[in-house]
C-alpha positions as CSV (number, residue, x, y, z in Angstrom):
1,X,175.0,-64.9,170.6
2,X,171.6,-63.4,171.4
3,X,171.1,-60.3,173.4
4,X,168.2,-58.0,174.4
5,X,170.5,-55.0,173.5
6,X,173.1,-54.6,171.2
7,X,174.5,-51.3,171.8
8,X,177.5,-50.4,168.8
9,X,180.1,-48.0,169.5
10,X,182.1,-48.0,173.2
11,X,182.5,-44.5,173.4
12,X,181.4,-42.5,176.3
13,X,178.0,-42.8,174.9
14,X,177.4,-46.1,174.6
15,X,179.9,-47.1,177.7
16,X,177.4,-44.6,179.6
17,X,174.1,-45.9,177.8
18,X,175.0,-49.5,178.5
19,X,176.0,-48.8,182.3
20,X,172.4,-47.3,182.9
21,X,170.8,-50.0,181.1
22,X,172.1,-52.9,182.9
23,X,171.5,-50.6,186.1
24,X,167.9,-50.4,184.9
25,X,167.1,-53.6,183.6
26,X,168.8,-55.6,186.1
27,X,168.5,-59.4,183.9
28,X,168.7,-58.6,180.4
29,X,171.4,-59.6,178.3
30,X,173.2,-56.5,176.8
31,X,176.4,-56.5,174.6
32,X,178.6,-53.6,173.5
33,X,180.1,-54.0,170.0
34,X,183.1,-51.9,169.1
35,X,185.5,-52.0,165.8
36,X,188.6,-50.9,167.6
37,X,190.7,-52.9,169.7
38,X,190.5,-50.1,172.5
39,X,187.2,-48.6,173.3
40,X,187.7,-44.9,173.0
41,X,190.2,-44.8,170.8
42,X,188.2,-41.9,168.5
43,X,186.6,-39.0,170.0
44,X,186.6,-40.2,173.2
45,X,190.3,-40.7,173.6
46,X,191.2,-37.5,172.3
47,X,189.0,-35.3,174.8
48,X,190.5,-33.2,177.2
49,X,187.0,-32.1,178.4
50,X,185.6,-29.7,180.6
51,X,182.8,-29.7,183.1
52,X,181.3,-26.4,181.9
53,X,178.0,-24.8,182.7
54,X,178.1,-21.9,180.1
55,X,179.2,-23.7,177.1
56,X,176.4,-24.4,174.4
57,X,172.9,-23.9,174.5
58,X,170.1,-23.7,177.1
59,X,169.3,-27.8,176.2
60,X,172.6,-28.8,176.6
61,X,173.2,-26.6,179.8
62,X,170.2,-28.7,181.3
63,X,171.7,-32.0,180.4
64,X,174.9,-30.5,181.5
65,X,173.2,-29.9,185.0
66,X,171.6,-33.1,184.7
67,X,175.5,-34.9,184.8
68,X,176.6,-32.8,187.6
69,X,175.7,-34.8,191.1
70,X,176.7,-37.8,189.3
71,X,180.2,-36.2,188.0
72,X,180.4,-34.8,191.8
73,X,179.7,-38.1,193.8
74,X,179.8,-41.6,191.1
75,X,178.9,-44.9,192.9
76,X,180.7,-46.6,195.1
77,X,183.5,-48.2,193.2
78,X,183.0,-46.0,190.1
79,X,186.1,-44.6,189.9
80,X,189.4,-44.7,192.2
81,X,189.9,-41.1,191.9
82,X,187.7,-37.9,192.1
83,X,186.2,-37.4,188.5
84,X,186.1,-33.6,188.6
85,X,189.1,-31.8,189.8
86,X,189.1,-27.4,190.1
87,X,189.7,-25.2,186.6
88,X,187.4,-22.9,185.8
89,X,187.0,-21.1,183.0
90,X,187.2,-17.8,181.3
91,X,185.7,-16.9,178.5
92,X,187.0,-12.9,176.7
93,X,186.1,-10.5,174.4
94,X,188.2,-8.7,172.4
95,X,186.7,-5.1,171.0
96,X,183.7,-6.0,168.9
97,X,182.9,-9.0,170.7
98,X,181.3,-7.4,173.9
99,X,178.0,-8.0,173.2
100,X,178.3,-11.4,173.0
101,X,180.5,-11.6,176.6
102,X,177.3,-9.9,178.1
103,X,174.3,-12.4,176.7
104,X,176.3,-15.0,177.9
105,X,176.5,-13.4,181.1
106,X,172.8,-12.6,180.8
107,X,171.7,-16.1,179.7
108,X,173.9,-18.1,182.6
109,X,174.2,-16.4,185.4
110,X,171.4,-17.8,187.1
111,X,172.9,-21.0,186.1
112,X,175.7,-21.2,188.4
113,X,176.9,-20.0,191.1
114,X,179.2,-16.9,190.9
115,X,179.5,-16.3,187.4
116,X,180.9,-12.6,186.8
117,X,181.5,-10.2,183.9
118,X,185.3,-9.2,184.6
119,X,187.0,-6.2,182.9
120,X,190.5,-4.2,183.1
121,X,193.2,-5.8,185.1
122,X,191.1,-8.7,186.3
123,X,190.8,-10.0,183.1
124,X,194.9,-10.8,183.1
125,X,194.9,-11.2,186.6
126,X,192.8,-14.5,185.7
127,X,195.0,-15.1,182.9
128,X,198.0,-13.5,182.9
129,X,199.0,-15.1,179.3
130,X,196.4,-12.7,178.0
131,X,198.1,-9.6,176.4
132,X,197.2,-6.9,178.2
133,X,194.3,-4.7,176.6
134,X,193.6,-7.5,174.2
135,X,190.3,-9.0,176.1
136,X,188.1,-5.8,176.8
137,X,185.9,-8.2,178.8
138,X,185.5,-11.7,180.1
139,X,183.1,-14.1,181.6
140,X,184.5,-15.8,184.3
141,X,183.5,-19.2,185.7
142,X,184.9,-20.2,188.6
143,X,183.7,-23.7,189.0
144,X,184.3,-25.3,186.0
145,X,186.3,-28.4,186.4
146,X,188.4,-30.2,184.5
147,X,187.3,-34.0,183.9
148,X,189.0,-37.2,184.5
149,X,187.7,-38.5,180.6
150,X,189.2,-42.0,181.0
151,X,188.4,-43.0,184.8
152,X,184.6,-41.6,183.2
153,X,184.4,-43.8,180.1
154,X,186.6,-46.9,182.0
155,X,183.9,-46.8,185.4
156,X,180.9,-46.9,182.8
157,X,182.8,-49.9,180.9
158,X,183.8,-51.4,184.5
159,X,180.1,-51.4,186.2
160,X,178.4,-52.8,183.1
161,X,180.7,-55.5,182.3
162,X,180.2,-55.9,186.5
163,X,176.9,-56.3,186.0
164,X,176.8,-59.1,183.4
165,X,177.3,-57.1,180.2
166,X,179.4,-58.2,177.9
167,X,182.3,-55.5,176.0
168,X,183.1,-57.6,172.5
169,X,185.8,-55.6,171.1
170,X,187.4,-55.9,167.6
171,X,184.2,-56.2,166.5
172,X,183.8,-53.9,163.2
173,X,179.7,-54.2,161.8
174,X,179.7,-55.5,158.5
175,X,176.1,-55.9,157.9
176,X,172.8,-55.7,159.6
177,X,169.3,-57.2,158.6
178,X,166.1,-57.4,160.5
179,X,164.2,-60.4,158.3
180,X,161.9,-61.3,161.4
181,X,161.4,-60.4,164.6
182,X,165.6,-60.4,165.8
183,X,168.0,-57.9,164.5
184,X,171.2,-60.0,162.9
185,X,174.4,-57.9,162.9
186,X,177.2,-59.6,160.9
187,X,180.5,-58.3,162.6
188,X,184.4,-59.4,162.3
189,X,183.9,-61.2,165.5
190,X,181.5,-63.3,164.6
191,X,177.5,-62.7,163.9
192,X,175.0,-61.5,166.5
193,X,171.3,-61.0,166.4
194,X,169.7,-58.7,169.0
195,X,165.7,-57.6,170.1
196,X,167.1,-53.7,169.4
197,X,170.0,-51.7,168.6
198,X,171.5,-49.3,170.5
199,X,173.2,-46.6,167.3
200,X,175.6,-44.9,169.8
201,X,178.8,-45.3,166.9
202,X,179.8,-41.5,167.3
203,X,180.8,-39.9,163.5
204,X,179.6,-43.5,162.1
205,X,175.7,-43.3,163.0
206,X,174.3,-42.5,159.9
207,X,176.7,-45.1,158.1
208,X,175.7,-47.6,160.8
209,X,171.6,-46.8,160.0
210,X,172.4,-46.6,156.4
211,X,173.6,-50.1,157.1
212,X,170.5,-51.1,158.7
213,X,168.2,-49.7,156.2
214,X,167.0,-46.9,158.3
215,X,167.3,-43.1,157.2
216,X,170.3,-41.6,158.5
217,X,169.9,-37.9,160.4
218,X,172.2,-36.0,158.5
219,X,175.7,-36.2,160.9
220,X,178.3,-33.9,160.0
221,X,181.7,-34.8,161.7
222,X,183.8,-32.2,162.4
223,X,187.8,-32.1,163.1
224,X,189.1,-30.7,166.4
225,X,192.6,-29.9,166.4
226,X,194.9,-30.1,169.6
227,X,198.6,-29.6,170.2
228,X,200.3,-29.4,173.3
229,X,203.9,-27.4,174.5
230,X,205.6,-26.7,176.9
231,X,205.3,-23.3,178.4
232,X,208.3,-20.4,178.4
233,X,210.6,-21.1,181.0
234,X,212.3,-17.1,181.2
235,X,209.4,-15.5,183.2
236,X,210.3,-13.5,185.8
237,X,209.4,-15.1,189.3
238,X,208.8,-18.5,187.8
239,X,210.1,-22.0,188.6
240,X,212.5,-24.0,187.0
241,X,211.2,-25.7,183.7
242,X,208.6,-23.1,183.0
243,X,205.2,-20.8,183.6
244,X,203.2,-21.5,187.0
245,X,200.8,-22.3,185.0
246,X,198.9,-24.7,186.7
247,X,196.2,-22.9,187.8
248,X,195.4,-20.8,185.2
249,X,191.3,-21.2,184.2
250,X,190.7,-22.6,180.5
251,X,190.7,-19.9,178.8
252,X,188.4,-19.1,174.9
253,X,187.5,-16.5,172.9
254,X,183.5,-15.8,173.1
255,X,183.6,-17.0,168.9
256,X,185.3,-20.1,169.3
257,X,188.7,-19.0,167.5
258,X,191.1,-19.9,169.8
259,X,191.4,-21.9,173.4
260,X,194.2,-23.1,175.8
261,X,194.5,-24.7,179.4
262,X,197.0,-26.2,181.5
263,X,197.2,-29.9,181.0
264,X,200.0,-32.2,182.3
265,X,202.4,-29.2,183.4
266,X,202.3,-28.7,179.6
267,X,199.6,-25.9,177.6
268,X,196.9,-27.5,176.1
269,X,195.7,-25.1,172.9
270,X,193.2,-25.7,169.6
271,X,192.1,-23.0,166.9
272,X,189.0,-24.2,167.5
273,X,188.7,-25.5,164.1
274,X,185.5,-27.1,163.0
275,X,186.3,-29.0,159.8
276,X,183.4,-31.0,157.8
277,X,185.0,-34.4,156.9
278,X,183.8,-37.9,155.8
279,X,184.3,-40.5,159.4
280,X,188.1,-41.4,159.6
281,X,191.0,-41.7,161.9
282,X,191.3,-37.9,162.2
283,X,194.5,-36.7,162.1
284,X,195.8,-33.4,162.4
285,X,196.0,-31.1,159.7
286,X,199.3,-28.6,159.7
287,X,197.4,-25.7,158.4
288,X,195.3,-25.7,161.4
289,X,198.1,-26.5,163.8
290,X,199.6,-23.5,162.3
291,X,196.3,-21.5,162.9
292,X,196.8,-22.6,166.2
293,X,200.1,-21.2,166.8
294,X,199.6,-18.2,165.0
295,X,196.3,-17.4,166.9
296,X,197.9,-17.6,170.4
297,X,200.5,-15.3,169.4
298,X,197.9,-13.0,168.4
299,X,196.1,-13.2,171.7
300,X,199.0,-14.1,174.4
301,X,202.5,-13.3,175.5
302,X,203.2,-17.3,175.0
303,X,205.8,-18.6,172.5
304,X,205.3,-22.2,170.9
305,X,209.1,-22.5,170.4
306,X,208.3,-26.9,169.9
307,X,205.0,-28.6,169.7
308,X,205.5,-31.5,171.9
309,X,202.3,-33.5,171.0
310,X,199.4,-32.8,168.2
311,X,196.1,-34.7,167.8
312,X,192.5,-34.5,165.9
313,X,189.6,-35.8,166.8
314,X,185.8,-36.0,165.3
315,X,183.0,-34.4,167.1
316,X,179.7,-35.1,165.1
317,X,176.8,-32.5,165.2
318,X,173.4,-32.7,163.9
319,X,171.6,-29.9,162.2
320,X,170.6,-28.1,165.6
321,X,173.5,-29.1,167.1
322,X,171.7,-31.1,169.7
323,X,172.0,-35.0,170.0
324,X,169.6,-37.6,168.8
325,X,168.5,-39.2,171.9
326,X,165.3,-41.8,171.2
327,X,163.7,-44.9,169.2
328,X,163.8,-44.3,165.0
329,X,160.2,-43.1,164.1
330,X,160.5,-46.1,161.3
331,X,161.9,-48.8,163.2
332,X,161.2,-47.8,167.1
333,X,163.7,-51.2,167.9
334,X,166.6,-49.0,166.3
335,X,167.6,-46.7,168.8
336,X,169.4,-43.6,168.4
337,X,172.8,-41.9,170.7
338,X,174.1,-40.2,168.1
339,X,174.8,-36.2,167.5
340,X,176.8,-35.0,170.8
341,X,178.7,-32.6,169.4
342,X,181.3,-31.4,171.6
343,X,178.8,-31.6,174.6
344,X,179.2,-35.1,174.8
345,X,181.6,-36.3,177.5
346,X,179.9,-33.5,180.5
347,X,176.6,-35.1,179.2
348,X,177.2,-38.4,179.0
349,X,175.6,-39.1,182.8
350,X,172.3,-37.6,181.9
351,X,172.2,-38.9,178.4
352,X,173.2,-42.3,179.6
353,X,170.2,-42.2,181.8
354,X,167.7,-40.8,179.5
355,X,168.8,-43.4,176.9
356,X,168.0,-46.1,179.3
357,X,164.7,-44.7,180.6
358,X,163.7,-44.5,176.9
359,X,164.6,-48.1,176.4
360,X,162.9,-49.6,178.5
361,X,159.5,-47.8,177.9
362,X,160.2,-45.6,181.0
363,X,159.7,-41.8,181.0
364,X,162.5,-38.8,181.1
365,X,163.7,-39.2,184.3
366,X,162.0,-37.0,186.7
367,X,165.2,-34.5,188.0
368,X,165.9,-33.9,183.9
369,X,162.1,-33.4,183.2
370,X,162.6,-30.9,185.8
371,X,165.2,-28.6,183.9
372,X,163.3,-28.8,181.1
373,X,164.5,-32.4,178.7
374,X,162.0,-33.6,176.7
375,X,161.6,-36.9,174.6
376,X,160.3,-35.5,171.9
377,X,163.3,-32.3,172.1
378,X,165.9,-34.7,171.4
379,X,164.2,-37.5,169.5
380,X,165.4,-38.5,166.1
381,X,161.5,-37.5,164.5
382,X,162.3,-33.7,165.0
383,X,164.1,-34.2,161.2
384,X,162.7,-34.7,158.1
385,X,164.5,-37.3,156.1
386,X,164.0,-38.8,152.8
387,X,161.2,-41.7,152.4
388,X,163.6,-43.5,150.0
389,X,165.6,-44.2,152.6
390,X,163.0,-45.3,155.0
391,X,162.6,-49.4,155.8
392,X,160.3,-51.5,153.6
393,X,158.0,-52.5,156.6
394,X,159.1,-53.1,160.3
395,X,160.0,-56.7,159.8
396,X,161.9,-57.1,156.2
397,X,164.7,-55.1,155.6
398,X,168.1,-56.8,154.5
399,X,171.2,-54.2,154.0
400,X,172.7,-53.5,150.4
401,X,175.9,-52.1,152.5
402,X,178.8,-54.8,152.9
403,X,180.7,-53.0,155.4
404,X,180.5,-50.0,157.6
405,X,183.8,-48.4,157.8
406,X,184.2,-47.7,161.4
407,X,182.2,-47.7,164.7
């Protein structure tokens, strides 16, 4: 089969990249290739995200603004269900840490709307898992919202396949070569050729341009681990089964060491751990589920007495932890959606958009322009990379690699 775009990977990136696309070029034949049986199943499947204003830095905040009206109000028919649903979240400082509570403060408050620096009795007010004395401050975000990760990445899938797009799943890339004018992907359901390449295959970019003879960027993934348990069920004042827990904010240390939410009528809670690893089926490790454990006991009045679920997942980050968003300076018919960190669910509206602006020669759309996204901020030619790995000319290129692991 032939397309115009073959986008690889049917994570929220390229689920959001390809909805956009067929949205903007309304006609043009556009396939999703994806390894896994399910689309999702890596990082995507294993996000409990969070529609966050203060979390990373002033890029991704704009592109994090830049999701918001369409997180708040989808298309008719997007999704069943409201995407975004209340949370908030607090962010605290233990002694030492104070500095950094207040630069956050001072970098987002104009950001969104009321945003406060909390101290004392407020802070376990807020959270009243928090040992008492142990935060000496806290920012608090009121509107941060949970979202709805699969109803996200299933509308995106749902409106492009609605459109004429076409979701080949099962599909692992073995090979790619570009001996003409056509791209010709080689994959385990059968061979493709496309006009360009979409490289939106999450902790298996670089493999996947390595593949096509195209430098890679330099992707580190990253293990995230995640347990879930249920809360205490002795508290004074409490229901039946456990903690009223349900409306407490999601709550982090200012350093990233440890995090926990209310998720399912259960507590949601990660050390935070960023672990370099090779692309994989990430799976949890016990020292850090131990971390995990260890560090909320540290922090909180809550006792993991059973661990009812534990996951990993990959986030992938690039050297300035910002995605790669843009046309290879080498080959401009390989495209780059690669690099979104752990931005990449609350982005994946705006990035979807600026992906499919950028594809079809258009410019960054006006309302992202506006806070401050630029092409050339996000392209892939912000890094240097070596020449050796660079293609042969823009028409002859055959890959040396046999398979690509994952995408």
């Amino acid at each position: 089969m032939d397309y115009d775009f073959l986008v690889i990977g049917a994570g929220i990136a390229g689920a959001a990249a390809a909805f956009e696309l067929s949205e903007r070029a309304p006609g043009a034949r556009i396939a999703v290739v994806e390894r896994e049986d399910t689309p999702g199943y890596h990082a995507t499947g294993r996000s409990a995200a969070l529609f966050v204003e203060t979390y990373g830095g002033p890029l991704v905040r704009a592109l994090v603004r830049g999701s918001r009206s369409f997180l708040e109000t989808p298309p008719a028919g997007f999704a069943e269900y409201p995407l975004l649903s209340p949370r908030g979240v607090l962010h605290f400082a233990r002694e030492g840490q104070r500095q950094r509570a207040e630069q956050l403060f001072a970098d987002c408050r104009n950001l969104t709307r009321d945003l406060r620096l909390v101290e004392g009795g407020e802070i376990t007010d807020l959270q009243p898992a928090l040992r008492s004395g142990y935060a000496v401050c806290a920012v608090h975000e009121p509107h941060a919202m949970d979202i709805d990760v699969g109803a996200l990445h299933q509308g995106f899938l749902r409106g492009f396949k609605a459109s004429g797009g076409r979701l080949i799943t099962g599909a692992g890339v073995n090979a790619i070569e570009r001996p003409g004018e056509r791209w010709r992907i080689q994959t385990t359901a059968g061979p493709l050729t496309a006009g360009a390449i979409v490289n939106a295959a999450g902790a298996w970019a670089d493999e996947i341009a390595e593949a096509a003879g195209i430098a890679p960027l330099g992707l580190v993934p990253k293990r995230r681990t995640v347990i879930t348990f249920d809360p205490p069920g002795d508290s004074p004042g409490t229901p039946p089964g456990g903690m009223a827990v349900a409306g407490w904010p999601m709550t982090i240390d200012v350093d990233e060491s440890v995090s926990f939410k209310p998720e399912a009528g259960r507590i949601l809670a990660s050390p935070c751990d960023e672990t370099p690893m090779p692309p994989s089926d990430a799976q949890p490790d016990e020292w850090d589920v131990a971390v995990a454990v260890e560090r909320l006991r540290e922090a909180t009045t809550l006792t993991v007495e059973r661990i009812a679920h534990k996951w990993a997942g990959l986030r992938s980050f690039l050297a300035d932890k910002l995605p790669a968003v843009g046309p290879d300076t080498a080959e401009p018919t390989f495209f780059w959606l690669a690099g979104q960190g752990g931005y990449g669910i609350k982005t994946s509206p705006a990035l979807g958009r600026l992906a499919a602006a950028l594809l079809t020669g258009a410019e960054v759309p006006a309302d992202l322009a506006d806070l401050g996204v630029t092409a050339a901020a996000l392209g892939p030619g912000r890094f240097s990379r070596a020449s050796s790995h660079a293609r042969a000319s823009s028409h002859a290129s055959a890959s040396s690699h046999e398979s690509v692991t994952r995408t």
